[in-house]
MIFI-235175 format. One record per residue: x, y, z negated of N, C-alpha, C in turn. Coordinates in steps of 0.05 Angstrom, whole numbers, plus 5000, padded with zeros to 4 digits. Atoms other than C-alpha are relative to their C-alpha. Layout:
<atoms>
XYZXYZXYZ;...
</atoms>
This chain:
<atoms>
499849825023512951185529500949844975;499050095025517250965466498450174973;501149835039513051085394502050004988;497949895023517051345348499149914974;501349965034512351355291497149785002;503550115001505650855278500150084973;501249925027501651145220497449814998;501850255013498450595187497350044981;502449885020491150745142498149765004;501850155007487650225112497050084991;502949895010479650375107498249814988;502250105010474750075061497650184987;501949775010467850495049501050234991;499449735003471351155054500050095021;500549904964468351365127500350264990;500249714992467952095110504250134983;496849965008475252105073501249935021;498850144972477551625130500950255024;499149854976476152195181501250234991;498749795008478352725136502749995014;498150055003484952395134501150015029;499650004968484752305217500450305009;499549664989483653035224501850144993;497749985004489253235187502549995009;497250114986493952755219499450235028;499850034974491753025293500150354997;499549745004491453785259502550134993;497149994998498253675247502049875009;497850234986501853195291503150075004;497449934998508553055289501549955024;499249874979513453295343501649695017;498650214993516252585361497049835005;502050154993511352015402498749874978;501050195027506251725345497649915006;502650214994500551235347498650054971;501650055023495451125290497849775000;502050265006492450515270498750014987;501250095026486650305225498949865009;501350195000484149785201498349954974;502649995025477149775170499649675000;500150285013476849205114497249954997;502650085001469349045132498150224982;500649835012467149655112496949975000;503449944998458749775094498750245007;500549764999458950505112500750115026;501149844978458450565188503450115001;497749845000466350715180501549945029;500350124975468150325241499550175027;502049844987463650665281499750255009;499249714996465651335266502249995009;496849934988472751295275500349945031;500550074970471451015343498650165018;500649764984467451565362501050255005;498949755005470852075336503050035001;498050014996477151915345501049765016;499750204975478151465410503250005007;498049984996485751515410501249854977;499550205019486151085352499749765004;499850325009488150365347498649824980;501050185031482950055306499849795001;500050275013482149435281497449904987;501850155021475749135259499649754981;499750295022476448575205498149984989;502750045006470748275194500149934970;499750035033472648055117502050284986;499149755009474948555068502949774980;497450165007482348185064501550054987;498449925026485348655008502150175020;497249784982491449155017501449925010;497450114991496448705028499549925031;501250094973493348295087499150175014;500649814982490248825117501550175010;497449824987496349255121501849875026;498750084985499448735152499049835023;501049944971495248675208499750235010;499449774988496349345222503849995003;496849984989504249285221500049775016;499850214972503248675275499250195016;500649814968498949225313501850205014;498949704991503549775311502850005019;498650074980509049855363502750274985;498949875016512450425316503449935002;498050145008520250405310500950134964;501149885040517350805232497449875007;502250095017511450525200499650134977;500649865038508051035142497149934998;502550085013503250725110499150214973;502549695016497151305082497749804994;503050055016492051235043498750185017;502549964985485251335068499050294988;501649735011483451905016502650275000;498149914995490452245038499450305016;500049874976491152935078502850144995;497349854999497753135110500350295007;500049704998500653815107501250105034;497949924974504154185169502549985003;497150134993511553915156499749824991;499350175006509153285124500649755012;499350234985509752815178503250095018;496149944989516753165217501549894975;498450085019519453145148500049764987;499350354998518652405132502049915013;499850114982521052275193502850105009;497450025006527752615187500850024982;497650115026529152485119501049765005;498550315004529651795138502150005014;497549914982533751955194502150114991;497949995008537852245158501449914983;498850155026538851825099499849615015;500150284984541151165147499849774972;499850225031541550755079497049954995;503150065009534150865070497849885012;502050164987529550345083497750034996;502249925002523750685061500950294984;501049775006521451395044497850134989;502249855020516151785005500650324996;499949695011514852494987498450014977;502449915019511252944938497249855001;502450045003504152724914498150214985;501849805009499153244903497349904988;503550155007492553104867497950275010;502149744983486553624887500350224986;498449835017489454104836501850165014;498449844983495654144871502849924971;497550135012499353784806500849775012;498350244999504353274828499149794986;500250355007503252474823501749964992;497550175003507752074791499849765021;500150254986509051584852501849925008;497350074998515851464837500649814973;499550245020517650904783501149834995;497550225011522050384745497849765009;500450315002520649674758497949954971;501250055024515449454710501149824989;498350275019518348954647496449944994;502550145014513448514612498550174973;501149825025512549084549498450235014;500749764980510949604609496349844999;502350284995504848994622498050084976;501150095012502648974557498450214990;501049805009502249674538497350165026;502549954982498449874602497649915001;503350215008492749284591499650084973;502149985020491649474526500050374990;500549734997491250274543500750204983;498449805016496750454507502350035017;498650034973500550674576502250314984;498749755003502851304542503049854988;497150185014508650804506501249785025;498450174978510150454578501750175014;497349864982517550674608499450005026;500449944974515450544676499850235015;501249824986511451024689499450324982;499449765013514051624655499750275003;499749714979512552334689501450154976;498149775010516752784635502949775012;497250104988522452234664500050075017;500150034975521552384729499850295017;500749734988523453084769499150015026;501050034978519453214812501350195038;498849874985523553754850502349925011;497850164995529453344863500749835024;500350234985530752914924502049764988;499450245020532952234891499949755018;500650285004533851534900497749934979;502150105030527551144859500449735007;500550214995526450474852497249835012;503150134987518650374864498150225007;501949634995514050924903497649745001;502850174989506550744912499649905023;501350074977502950504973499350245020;501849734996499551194979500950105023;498649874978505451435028501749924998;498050184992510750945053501050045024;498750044984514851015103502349805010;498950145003518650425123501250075029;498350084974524250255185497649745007;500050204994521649755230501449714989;497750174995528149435229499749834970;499750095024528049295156496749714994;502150155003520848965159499749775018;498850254996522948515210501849854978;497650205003529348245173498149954963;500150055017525548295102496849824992;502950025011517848095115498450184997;502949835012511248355109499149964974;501550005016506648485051499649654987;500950315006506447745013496749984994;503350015010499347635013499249744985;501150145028498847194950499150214988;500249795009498047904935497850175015;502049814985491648254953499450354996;501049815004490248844916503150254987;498049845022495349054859502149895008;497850014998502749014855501449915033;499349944982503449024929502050155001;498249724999507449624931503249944987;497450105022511649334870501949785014;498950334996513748634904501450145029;497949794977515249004970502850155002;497849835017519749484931501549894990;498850205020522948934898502349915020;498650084982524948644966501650205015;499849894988526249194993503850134994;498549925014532349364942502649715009;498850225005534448594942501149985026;499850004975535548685016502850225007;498249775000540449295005499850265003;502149705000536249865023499750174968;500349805018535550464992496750094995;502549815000528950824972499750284985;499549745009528751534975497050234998;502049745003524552134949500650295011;500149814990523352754982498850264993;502349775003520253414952498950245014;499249824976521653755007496550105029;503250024981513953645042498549834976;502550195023507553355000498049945019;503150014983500853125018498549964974;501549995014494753164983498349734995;501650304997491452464949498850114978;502049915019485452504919497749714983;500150245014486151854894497849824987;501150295013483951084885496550035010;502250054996477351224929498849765002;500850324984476550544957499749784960;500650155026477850264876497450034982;502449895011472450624846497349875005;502750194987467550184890500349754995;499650294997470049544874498049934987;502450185011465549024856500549804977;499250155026466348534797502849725013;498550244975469547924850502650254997;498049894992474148534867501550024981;498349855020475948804799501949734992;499750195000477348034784503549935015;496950084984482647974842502350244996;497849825011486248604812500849934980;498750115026487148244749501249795004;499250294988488447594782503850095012;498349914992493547964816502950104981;498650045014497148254755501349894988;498450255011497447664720501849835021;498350114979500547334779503350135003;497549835005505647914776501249924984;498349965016508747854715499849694991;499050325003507847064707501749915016;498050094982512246974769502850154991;497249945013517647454738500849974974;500350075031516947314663499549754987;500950454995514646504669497950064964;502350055019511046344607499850124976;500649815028512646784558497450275012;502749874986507747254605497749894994;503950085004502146784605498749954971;499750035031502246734533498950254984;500649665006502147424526497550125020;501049794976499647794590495749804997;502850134988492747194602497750104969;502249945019488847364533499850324994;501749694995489448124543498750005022;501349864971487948124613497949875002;503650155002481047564599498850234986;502549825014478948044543498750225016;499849714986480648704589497649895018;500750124975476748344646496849974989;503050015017470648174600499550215001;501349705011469848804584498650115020;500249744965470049234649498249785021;501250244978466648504690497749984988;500750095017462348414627498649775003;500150265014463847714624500449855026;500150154968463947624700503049925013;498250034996468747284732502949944990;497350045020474047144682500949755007;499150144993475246484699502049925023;497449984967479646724765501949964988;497349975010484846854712500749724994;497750185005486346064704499349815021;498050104977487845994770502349764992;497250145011492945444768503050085019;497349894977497245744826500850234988;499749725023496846434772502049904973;498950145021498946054717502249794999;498250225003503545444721502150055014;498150034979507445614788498750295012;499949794981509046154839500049865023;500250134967507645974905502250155022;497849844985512346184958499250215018;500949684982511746884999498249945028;501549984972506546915049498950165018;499349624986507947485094497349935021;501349984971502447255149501550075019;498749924977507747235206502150214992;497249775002513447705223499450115022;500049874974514548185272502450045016;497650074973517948095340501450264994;498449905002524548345331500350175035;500549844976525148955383498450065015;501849794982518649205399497649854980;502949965013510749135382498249694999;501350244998509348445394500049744976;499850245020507347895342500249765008;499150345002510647265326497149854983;502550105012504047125290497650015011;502649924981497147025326498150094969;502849975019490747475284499049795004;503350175010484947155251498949985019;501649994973479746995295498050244988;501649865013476347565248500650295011;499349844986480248045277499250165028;501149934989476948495320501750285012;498149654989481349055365499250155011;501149874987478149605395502050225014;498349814982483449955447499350324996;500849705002484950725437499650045033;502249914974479851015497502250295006;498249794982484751545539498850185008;
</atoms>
């Protein structure tokens, strides 16, 4: 049997969203062979557990550390045998054409190396999860929560009815080619939490690929469950992470700028915890080079990279 499709869903303490999101997929499966992976980032909520009972046709993954989005995703695109990969969010549910329609927009737009649709919030208003490249003023205005003056992320720019070329979609709902994630890399995991999506997108452009929007199908996100729980360490590696962003594309006029909003911001919301991540010296002085964790075997499901020994697989039960 040739997969067509692996649907990728990263879980951290969202067991009862987690299966939401499962029931969905299997309440609406799409009409071409598809697999589904997850992989719970050491979850505390018995999430594991459920999905394995309740859904035994799933590919999970137990990871015993909670390795962030980046890494974790990309031990699920080593698992998946997919010749598509759409990476969903956990607090996600698909509609009844949203997985066919992914899956021949891309098909039909051969230029496009990744895909996205509509984003619904629990409303039923549209996400903005389509976006410009962030600059360093985009940076500055966002940390100091004056986002309504950042171009990026504009929603009166942005139609939502339109099918389009964009330059940067979220994480939320990705659809990528195999093919392209061989020749371009996985997820760099210097990058755990934040600007994943962005640096991806980055390559993804630099590579020649297109990335296209679709309004044509939506799904419903009921967004940023898994953030809401972070812990002070965590919120820490999302700042760590920004700054890392825009000091590797901006060099020192960033750190100059970007490191004494993002300590104060960090104080605040950490109160007082953890601030010291931000002078990292691998954050600050230098960029380190991309560290995809492995690649994947060109023409089929198999990794050129051996998992962690943390890595834990639990076979979908037939």
């Amino acid at each position: 049997m040739t997969i067509k499709l692996s649907i990728i869903i990263l879980s951290w303490n969202t067991r009862e969203l987690t299966l939401d999101t499962l029931r969905s997929i299997y309440a609406n499966p799409p009409v071409v062979e598809f697999e589904v992976v997850v992989v719970d980032n050491a979850s505390g909520d018995g999430s594991a557990d459920a999905i394995a009972e309740r859904h035994p046709d799933v590919l999970l993954v137990r990871n015993e550390i909670n390795s962030g989005y980046g890494p974790g995703n990309n031990i699920a695109f080593r698992r998946a045998s997919g010749d598509l990969l759409l990476l969903l969010g956990s607090d996600t549910r698909v509609g009844a054409t949203t997985l066919d329609t992914l899956v021949r927009t891309i098909d039909e737009h051969p230029e496009a190396g990744c895909v996205t649709c509509r984003l619904e919030g629990p409303t039923g208003a549209p996400e903005l999860n389509c976006m410009a490249f962030p600059t360093l003023l985009d940076g500055v205005t966002t940390y100091l929560s004056l986002r309504f003056l950042s171009r990026h992320a504009r929603r009166r720019d942005f139609d939502f009815e339109r099918p389009q070329q964009v330059r940067q979609v979220s994480g939320t709902c990705v659809l990528v080619r195999r093919e392209m994630i061989e020749q371009i890399g996985l997820f760099d995991e210097n990058y755990k939490i934040m600007y994943t999506d962005v640096e991806l997108c980055e390559r993804i452009h630099e590579s020649g690929y297109a990335i296209f929007y679709t309004p044509v199908t939506s799904l419903v996100h009921l967004g940023n469950q898994s953030c809401v729980q972070a812990t002070g360490r965590v919120r820490a590696q999302m700042y760590q992470d920004t700054l890392r962003y825009f000091v590797s594309r901006f060099g020192r006029r960033a750190q100059l700028i970007m490191l004494p909003i993002l300590m104060a911001r960090l104080c605040v919301v950490n109160r007082g915890r953890q601030v010291w991540r931000l002078l990292d010296p691998d954050v600050l002085v230098r960029t380190p080079a991309p560290d995809f964790g492995g690649t994947l075997a060109v023409g089929g499901g198999g990794p050129t990279h051996q998992p962690a020994a943390t890595d834990e697989v639990e076979p979908p039960r037939h």
